[in-house]
PyMOL CGO cylinders between C-alpha atoms (Angstrom):
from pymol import cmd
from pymol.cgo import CYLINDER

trace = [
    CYLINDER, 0.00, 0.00, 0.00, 2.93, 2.13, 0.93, 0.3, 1, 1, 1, 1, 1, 1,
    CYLINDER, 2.93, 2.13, 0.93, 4.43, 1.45, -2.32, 0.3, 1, 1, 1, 1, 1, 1,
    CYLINDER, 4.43, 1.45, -2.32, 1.54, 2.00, -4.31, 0.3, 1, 1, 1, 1, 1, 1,
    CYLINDER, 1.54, 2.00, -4.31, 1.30, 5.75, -2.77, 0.3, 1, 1, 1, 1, 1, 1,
    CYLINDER, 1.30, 5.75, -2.77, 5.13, 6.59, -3.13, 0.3, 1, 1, 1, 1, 1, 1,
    CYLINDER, 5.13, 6.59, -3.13, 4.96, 5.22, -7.00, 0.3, 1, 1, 1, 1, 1, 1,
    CYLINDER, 4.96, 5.22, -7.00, 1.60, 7.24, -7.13, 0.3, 1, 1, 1, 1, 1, 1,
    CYLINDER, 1.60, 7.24, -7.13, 3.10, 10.46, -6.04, 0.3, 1, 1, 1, 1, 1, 1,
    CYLINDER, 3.10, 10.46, -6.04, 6.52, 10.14, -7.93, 0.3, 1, 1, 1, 1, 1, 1,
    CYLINDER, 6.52, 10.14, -7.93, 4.43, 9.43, -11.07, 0.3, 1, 1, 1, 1, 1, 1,
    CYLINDER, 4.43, 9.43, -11.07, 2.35, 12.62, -10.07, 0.3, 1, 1, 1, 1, 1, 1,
    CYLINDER, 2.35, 12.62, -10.07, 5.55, 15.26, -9.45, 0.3, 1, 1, 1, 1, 1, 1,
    CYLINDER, 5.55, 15.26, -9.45, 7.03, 14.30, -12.26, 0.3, 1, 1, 1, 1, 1, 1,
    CYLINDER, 7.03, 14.30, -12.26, 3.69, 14.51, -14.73, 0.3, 1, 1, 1, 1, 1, 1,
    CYLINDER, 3.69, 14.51, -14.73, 3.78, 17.85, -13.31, 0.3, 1, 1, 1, 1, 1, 1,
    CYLINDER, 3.78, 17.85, -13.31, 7.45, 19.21, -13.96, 0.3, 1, 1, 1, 1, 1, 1,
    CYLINDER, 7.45, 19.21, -13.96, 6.98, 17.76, -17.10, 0.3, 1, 1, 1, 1, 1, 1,
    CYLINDER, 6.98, 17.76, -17.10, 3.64, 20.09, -17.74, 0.3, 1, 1, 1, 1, 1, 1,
    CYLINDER, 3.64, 20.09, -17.74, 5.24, 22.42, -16.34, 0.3, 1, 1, 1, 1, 1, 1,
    CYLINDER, 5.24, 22.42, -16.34, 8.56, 22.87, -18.81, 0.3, 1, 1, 1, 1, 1, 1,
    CYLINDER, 8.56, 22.87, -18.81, 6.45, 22.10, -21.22, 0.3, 1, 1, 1, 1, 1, 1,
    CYLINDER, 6.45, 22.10, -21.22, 4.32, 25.30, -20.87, 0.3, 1, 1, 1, 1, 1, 1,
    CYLINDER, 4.32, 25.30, -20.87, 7.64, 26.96, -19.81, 0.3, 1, 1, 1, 1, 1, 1,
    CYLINDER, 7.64, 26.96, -19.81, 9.08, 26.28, -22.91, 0.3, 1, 1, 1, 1, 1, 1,
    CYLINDER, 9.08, 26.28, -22.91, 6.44, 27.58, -24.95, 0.3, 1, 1, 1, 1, 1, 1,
    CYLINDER, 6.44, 27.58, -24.95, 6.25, 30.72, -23.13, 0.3, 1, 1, 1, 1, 1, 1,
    CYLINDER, 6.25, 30.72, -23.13, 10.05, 31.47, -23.62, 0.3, 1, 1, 1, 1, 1, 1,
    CYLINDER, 10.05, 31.47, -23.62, 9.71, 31.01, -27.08, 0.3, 1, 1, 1, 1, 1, 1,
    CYLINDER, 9.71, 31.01, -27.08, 6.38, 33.16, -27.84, 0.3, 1, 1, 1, 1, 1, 1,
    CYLINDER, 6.38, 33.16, -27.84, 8.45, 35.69, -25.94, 0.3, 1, 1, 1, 1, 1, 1,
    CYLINDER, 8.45, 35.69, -25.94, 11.52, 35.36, -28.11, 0.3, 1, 1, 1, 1, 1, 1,
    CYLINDER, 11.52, 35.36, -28.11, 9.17, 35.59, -31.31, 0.3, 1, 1, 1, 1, 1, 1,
    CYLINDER, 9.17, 35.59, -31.31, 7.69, 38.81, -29.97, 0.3, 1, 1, 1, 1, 1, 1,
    CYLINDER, 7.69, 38.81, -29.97, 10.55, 39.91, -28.43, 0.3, 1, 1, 1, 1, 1, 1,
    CYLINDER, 10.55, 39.91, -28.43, 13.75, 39.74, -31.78, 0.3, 1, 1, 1, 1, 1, 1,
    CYLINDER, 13.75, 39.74, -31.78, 11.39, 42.23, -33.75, 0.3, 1, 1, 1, 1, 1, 1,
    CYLINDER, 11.39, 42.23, -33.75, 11.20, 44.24, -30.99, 0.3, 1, 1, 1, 1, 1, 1,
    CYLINDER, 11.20, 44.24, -30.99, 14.75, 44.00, -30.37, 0.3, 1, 1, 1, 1, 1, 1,
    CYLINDER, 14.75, 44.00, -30.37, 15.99, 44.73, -33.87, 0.3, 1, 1, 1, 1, 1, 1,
    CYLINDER, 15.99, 44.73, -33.87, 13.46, 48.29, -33.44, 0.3, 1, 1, 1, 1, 1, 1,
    CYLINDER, 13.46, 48.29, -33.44, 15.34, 49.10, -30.59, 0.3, 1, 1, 1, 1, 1, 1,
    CYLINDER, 15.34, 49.10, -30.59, 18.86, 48.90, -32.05, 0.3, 1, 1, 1, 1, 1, 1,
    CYLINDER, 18.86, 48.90, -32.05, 17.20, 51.14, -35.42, 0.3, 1, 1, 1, 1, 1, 1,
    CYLINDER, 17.20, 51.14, -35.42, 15.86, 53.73, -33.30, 0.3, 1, 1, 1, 1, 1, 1,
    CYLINDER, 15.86, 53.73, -33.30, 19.36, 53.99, -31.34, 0.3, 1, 1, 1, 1, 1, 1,
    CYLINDER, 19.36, 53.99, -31.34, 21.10, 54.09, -34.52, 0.3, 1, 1, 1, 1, 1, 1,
    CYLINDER, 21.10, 54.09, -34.52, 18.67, 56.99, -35.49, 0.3, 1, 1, 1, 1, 1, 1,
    CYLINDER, 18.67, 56.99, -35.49, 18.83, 58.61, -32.29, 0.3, 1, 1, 1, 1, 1, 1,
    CYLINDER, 18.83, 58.61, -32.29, 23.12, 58.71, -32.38, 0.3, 1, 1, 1, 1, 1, 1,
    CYLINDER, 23.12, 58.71, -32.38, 23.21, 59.67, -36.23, 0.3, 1, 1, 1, 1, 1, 1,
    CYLINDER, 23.21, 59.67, -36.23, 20.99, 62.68, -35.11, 0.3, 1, 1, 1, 1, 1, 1,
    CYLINDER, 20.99, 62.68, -35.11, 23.08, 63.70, -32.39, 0.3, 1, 1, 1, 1, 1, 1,
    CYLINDER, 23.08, 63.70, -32.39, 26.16, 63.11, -34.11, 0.3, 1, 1, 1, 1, 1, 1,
    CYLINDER, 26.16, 63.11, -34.11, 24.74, 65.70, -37.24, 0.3, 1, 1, 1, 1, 1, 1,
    CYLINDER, 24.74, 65.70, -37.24, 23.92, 68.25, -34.87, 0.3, 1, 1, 1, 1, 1, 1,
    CYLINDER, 23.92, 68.25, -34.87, 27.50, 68.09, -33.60, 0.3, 1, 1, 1, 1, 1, 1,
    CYLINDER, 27.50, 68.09, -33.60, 28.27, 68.39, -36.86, 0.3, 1, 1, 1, 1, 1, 1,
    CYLINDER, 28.27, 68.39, -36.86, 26.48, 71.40, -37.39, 0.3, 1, 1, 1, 1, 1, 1,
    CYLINDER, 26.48, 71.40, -37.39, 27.17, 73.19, -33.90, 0.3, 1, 1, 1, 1, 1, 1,
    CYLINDER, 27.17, 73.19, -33.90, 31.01, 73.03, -35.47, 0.3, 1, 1, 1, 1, 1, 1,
    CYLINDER, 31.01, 73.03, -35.47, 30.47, 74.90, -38.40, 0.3, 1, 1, 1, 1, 1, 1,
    CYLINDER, 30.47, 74.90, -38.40, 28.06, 77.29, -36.12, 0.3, 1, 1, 1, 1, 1, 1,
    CYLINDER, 28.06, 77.29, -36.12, 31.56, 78.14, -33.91, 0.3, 1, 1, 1, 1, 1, 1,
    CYLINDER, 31.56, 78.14, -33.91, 33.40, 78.27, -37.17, 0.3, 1, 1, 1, 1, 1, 1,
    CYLINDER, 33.40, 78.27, -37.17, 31.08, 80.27, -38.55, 0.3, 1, 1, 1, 1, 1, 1,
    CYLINDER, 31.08, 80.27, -38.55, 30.57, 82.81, -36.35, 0.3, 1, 1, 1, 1, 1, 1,
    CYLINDER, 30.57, 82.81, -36.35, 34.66, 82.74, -35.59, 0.3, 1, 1, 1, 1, 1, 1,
    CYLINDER, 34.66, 82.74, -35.59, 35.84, 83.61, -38.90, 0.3, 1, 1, 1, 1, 1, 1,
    CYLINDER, 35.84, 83.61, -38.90, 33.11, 86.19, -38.98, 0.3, 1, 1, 1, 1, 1, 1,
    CYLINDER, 33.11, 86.19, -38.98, 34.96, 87.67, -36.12, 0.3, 1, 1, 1, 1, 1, 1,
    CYLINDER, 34.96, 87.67, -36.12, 38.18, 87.59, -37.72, 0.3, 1, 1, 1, 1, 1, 1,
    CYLINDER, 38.18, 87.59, -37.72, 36.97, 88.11, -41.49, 0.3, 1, 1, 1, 1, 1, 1,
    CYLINDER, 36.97, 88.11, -41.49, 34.19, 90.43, -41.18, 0.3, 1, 1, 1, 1, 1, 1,
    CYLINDER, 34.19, 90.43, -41.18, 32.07, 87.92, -42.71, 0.3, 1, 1, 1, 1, 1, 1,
    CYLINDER, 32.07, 87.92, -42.71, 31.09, 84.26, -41.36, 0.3, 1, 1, 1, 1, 1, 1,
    CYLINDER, 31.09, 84.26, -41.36, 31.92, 81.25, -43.73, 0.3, 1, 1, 1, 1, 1, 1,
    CYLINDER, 31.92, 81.25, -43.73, 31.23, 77.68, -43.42, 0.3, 1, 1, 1, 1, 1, 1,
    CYLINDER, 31.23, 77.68, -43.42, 34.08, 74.78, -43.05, 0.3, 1, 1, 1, 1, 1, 1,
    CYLINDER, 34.08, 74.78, -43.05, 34.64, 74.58, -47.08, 0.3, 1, 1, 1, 1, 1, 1,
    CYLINDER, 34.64, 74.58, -47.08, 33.33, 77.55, -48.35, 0.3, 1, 1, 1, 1, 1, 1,
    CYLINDER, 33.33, 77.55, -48.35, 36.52, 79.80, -49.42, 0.3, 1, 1, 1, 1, 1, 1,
    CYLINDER, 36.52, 79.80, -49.42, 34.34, 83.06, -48.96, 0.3, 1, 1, 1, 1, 1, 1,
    CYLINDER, 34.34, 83.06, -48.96, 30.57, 83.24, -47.73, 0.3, 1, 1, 1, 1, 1, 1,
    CYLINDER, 30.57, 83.24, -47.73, 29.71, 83.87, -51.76, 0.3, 1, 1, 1, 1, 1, 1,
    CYLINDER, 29.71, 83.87, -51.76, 30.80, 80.24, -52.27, 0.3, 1, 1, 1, 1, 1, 1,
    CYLINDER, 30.80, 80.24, -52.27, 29.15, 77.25, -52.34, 0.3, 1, 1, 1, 1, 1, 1,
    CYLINDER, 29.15, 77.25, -52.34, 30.28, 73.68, -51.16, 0.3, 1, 1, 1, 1, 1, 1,
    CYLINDER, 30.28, 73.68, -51.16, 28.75, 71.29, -53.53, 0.3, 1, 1, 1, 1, 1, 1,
    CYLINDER, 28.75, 71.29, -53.53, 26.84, 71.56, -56.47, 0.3, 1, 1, 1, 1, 1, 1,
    CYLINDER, 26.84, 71.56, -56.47, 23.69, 73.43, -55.33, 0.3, 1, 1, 1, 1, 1, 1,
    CYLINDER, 23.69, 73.43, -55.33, 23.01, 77.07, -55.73, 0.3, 1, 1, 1, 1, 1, 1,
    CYLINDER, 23.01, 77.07, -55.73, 19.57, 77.08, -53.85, 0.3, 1, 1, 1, 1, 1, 1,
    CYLINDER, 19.57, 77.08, -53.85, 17.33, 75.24, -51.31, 0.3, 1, 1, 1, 1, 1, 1,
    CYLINDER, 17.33, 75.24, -51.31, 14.21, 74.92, -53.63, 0.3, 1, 1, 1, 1, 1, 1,
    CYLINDER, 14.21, 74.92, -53.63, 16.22, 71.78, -55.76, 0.3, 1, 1, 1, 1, 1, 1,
    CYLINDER, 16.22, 71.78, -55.76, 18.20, 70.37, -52.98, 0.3, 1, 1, 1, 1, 1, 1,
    CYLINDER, 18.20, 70.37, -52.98, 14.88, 69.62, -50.48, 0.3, 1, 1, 1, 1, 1, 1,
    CYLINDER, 14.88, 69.62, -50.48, 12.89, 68.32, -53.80, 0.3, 1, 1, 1, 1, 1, 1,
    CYLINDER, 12.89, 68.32, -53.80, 16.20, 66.16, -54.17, 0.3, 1, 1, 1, 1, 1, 1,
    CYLINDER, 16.20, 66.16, -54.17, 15.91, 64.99, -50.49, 0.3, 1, 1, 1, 1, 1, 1,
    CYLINDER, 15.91, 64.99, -50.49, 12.84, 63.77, -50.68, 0.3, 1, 1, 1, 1, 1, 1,
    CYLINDER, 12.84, 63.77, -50.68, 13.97, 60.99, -53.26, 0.3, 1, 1, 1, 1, 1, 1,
    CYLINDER, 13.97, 60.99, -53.26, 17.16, 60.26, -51.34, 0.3, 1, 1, 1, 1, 1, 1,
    CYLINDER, 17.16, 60.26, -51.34, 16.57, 57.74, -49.38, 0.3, 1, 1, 1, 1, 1, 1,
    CYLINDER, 16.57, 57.74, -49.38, 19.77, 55.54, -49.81, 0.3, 1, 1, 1, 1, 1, 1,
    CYLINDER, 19.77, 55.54, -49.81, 23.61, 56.01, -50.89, 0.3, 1, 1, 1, 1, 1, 1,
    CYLINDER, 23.61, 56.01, -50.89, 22.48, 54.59, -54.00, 0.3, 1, 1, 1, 1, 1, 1,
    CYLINDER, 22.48, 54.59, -54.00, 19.22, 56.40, -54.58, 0.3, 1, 1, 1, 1, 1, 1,
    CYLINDER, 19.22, 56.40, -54.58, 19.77, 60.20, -54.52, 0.3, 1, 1, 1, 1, 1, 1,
    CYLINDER, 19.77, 60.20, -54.52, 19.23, 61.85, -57.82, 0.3, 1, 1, 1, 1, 1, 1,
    CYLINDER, 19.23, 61.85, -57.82, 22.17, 63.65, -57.78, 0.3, 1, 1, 1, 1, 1, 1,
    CYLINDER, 22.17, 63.65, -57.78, 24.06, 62.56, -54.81, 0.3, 1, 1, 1, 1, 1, 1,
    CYLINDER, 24.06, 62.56, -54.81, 26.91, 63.76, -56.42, 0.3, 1, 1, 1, 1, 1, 1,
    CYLINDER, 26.91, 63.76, -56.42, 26.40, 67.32, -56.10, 0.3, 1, 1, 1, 1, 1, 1,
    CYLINDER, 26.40, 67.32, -56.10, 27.08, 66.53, -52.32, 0.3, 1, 1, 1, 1, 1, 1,
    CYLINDER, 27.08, 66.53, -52.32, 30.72, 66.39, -50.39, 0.3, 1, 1, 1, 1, 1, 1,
    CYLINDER, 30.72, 66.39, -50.39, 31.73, 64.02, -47.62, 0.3, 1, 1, 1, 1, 1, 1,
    CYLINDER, 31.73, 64.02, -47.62, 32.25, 65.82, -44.25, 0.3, 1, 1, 1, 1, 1, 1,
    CYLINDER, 32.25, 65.82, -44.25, 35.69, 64.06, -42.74, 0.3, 1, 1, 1, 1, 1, 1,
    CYLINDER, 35.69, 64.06, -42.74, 36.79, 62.79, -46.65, 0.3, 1, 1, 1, 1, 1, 1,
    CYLINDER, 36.79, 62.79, -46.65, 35.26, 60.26, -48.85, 0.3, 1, 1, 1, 1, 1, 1,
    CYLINDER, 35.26, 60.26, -48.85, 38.60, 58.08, -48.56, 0.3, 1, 1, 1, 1, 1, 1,
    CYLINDER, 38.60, 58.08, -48.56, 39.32, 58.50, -44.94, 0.3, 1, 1, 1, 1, 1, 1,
    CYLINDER, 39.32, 58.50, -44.94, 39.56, 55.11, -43.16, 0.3, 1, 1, 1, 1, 1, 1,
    CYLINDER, 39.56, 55.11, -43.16, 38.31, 56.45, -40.24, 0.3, 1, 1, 1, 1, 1, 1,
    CYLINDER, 38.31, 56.45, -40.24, 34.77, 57.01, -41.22, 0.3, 1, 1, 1, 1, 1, 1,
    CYLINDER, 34.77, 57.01, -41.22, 34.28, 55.10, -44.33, 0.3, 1, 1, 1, 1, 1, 1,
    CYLINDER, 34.28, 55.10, -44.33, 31.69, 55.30, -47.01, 0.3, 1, 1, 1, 1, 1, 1,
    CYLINDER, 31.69, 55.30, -47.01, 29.89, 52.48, -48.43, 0.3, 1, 1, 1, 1, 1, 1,
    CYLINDER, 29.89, 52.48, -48.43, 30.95, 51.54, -51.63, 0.3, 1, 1, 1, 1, 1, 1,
    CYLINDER, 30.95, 51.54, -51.63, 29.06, 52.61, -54.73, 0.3, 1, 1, 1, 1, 1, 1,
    CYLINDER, 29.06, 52.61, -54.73, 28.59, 56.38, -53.60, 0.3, 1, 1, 1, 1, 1, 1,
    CYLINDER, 28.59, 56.38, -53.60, 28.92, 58.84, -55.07, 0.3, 1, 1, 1, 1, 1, 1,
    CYLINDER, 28.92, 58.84, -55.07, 29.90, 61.68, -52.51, 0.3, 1, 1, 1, 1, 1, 1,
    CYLINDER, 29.90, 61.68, -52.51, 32.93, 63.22, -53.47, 0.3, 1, 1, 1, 1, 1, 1,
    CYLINDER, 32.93, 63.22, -53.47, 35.62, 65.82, -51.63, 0.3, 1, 1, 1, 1, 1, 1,
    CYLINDER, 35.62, 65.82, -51.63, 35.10, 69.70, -52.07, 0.3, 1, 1, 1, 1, 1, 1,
    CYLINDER, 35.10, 69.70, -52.07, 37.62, 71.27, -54.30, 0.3, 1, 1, 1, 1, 1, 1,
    CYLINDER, 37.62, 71.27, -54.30, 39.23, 74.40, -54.00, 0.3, 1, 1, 1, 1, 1, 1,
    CYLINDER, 39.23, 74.40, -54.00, 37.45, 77.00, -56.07, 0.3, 1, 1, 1, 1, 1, 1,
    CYLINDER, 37.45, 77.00, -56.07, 39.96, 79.64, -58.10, 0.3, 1, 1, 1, 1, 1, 1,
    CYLINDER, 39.96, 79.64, -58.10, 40.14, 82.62, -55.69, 0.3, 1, 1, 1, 1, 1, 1,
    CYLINDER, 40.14, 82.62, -55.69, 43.15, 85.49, -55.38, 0.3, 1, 1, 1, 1, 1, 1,
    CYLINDER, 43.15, 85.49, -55.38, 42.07, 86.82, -52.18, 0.3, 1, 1, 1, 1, 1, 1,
    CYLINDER, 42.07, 86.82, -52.18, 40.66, 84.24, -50.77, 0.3, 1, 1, 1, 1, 1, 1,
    CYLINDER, 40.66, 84.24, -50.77, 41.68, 83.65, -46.70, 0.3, 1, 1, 1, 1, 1, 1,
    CYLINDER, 41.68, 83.65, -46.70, 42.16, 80.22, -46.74, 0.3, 1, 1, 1, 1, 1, 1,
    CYLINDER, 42.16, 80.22, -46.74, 42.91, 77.06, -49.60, 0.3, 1, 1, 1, 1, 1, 1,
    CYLINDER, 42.91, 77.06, -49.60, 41.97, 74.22, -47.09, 0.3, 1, 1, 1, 1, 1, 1,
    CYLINDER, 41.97, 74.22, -47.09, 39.49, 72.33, -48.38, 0.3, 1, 1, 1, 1, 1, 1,
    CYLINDER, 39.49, 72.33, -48.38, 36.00, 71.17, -46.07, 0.3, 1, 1, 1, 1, 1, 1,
    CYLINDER, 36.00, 71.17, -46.07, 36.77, 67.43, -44.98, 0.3, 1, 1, 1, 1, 1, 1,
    CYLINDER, 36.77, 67.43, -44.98, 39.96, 68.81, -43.71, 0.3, 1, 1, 1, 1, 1, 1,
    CYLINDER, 39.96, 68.81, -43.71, 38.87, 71.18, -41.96, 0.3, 1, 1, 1, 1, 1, 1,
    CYLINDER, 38.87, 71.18, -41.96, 35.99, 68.83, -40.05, 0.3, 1, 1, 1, 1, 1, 1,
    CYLINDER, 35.99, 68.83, -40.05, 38.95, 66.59, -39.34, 0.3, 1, 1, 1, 1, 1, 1,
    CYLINDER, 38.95, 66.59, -39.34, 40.96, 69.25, -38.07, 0.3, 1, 1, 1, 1, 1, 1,
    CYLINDER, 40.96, 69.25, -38.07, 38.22, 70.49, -35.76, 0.3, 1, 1, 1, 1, 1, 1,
    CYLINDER, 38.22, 70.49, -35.76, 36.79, 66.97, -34.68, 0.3, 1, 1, 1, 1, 1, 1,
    CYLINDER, 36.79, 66.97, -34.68, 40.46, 65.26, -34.63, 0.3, 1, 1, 1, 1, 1, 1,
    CYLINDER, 40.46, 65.26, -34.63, 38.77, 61.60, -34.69, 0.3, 1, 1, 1, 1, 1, 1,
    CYLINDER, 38.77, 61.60, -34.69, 35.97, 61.68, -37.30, 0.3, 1, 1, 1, 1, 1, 1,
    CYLINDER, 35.97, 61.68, -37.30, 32.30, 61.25, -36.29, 0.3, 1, 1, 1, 1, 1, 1,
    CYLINDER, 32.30, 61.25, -36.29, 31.92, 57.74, -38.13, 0.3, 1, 1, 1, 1, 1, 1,
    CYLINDER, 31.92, 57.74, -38.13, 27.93, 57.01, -38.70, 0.3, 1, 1, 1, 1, 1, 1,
    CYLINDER, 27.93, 57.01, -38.70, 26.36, 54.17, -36.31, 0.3, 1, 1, 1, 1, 1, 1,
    CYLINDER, 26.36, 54.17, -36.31, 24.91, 52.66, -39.67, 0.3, 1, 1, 1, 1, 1, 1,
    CYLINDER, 24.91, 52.66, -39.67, 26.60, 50.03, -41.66, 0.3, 1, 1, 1, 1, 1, 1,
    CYLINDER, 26.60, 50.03, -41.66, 25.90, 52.36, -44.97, 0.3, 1, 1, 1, 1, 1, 1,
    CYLINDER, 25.90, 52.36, -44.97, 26.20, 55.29, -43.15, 0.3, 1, 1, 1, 1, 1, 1,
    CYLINDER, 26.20, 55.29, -43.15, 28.76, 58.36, -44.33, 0.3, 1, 1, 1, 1, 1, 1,
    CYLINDER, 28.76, 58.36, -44.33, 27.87, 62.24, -43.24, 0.3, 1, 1, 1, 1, 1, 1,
    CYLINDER, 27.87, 62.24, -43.24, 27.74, 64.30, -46.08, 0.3, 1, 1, 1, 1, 1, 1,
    CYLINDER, 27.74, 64.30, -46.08, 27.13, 68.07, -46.68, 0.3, 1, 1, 1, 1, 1, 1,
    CYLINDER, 27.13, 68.07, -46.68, 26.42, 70.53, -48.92, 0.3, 1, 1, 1, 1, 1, 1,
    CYLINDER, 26.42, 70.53, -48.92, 26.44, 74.69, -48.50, 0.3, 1, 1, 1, 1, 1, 1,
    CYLINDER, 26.44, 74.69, -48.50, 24.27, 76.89, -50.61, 0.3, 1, 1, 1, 1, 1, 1,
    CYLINDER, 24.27, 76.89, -50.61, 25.92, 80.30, -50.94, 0.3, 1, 1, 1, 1, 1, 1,
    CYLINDER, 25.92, 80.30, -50.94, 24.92, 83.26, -49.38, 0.3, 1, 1, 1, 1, 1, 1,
    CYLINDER, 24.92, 83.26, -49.38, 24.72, 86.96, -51.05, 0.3, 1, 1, 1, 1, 1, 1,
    CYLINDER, 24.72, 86.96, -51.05, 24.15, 90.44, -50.94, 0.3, 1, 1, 1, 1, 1, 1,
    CYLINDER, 24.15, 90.44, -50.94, 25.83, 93.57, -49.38, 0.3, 1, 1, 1, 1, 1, 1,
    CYLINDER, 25.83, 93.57, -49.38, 24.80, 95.72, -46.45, 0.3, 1, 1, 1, 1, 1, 1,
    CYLINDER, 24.80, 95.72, -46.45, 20.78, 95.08, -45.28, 0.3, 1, 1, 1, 1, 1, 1,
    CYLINDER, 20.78, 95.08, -45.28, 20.66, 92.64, -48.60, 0.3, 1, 1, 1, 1, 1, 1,
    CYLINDER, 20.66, 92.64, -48.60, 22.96, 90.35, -46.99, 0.3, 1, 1, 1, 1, 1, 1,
    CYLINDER, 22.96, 90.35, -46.99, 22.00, 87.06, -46.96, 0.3, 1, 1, 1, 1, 1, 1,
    CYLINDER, 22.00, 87.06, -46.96, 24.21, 84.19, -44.95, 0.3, 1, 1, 1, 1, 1, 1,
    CYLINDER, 24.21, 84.19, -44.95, 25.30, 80.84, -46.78, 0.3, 1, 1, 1, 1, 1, 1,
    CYLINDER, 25.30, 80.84, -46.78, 23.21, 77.70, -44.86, 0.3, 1, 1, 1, 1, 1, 1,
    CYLINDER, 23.21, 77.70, -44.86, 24.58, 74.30, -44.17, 0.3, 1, 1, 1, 1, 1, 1,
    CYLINDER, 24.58, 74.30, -44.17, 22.89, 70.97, -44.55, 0.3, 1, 1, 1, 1, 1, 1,
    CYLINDER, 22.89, 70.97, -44.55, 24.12, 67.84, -43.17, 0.3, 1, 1, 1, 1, 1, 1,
    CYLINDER, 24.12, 67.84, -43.17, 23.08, 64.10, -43.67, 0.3, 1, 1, 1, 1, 1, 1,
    CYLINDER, 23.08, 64.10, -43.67, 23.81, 60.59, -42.93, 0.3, 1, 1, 1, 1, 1, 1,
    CYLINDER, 23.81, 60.59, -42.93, 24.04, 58.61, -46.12, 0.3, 1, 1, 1, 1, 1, 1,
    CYLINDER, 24.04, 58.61, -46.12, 22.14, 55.76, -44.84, 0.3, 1, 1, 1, 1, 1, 1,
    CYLINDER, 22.14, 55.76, -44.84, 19.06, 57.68, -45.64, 0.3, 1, 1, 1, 1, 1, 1,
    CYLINDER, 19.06, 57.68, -45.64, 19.62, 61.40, -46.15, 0.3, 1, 1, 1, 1, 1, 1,
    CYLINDER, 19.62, 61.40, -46.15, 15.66, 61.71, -46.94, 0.3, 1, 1, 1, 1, 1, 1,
    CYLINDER, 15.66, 61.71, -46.94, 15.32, 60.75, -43.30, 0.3, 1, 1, 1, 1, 1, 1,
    CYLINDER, 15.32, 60.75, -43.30, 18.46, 62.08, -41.00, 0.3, 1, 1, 1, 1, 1, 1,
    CYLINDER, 18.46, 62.08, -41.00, 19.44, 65.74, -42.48, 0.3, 1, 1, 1, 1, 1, 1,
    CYLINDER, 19.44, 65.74, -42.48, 19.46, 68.93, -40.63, 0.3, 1, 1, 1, 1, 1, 1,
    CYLINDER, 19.46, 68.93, -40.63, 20.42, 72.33, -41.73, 0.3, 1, 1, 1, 1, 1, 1,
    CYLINDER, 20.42, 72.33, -41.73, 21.77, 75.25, -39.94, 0.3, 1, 1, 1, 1, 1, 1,
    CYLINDER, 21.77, 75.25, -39.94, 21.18, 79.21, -41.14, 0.3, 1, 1, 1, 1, 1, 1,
    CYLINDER, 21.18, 79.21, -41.14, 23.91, 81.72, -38.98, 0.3, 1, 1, 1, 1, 1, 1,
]
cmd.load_cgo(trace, "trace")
């Protein structure tokens, strides 16, 4: 009789654990199910949140160099720009480059991603860009009187000394300036965009002095 009730109640506890790890189990893995997608969101909207902090850090730079050489020039420039006349890039006015922006929404996508430059140098090693793009340096415009002949990227890099490199595997900060103009009360200042390659459409900010 004894027996009977100990074989009984070892038969029971171990119906039970077995129930038990069994539900166990299937909990754990409708959690892991839920929980990867979840996960993987996270790690985008980190990414996101570092590119954008890293772009406005990007653009507070050129606001201290701007307002710096304004000090010492009598007229603010951006990192690039040989005077505040110039442009960095290809465009000449906002009204293209946003319609642009709205269609570029990868390195490989923008319409004429080439009319942008790479902020720390499209060869640099320390912030690489993804193969395929087609960002290219700022070159050094013909100018007599012009204060300076070093070119954008090295200028970031001088500033920054280790290059802001992009949390995203296709990532590479670009930039382009669109001139400013005018004399006197006409005066209008040049204004700086900056974006992450990985989807300039989506992470871009501009700055106006």
């Amino acid at each position: 009789m004894i027996n009977n009730f100990l074989y009984n109640l070892k038969t029971s506890v171990r119906g039970a654990s077995l129930t038990e790890f069994a539900v166990t189990t299937a909990l754990m893995a409708t959690l892991a199910a839920t929980a990867v997608p979840k996960m993987s969101s996270l790690t985008e909207d980190t990414k996101a949140s570092k590119t954008r902090e890293n772009i406005d850090k990007i653009l507070f730079a050129s606001k201290l160099f701007y307002e710096e050489t304004a000090k010492t020039e009598g007229r603010g420039r951006f990192p690039g720009q040989e005077k505040s006349h110039f442009k960095v890039g290809k465009y000449e006015d906002e009204i293209r480059l946003i319609s642009d922006l709205e269609g570029y929404s990868s390195y490989q996508s923008g319409k004429r991603r080439a009319w942008w430059r790479s902020v720390f140098g499209k060869n640099n090693p320390d912030a690489t860009r993804p193969e395929g793009s087609k960002v290219g340096n700022d070159r050094i415009e013909d100018c007599d009187d012009c204060p300076t002949n070093i070119r954008g990227h090295d200028r970031f890099v001088e500033i920054f000394g280790d290059p802001l490199q992009s949390p995203f595997q296709d990532g590479h900060y670009i930039y382009v300036v669109i001139p400013g103009g005018g004399t006197g009360e006409n005066f209008y200042p040049p204004i700086i965009y900056v974006a992450d390659m990985e989807n300039p459409s989506q992470f871009n900010n501009l700055l106006v002095p």
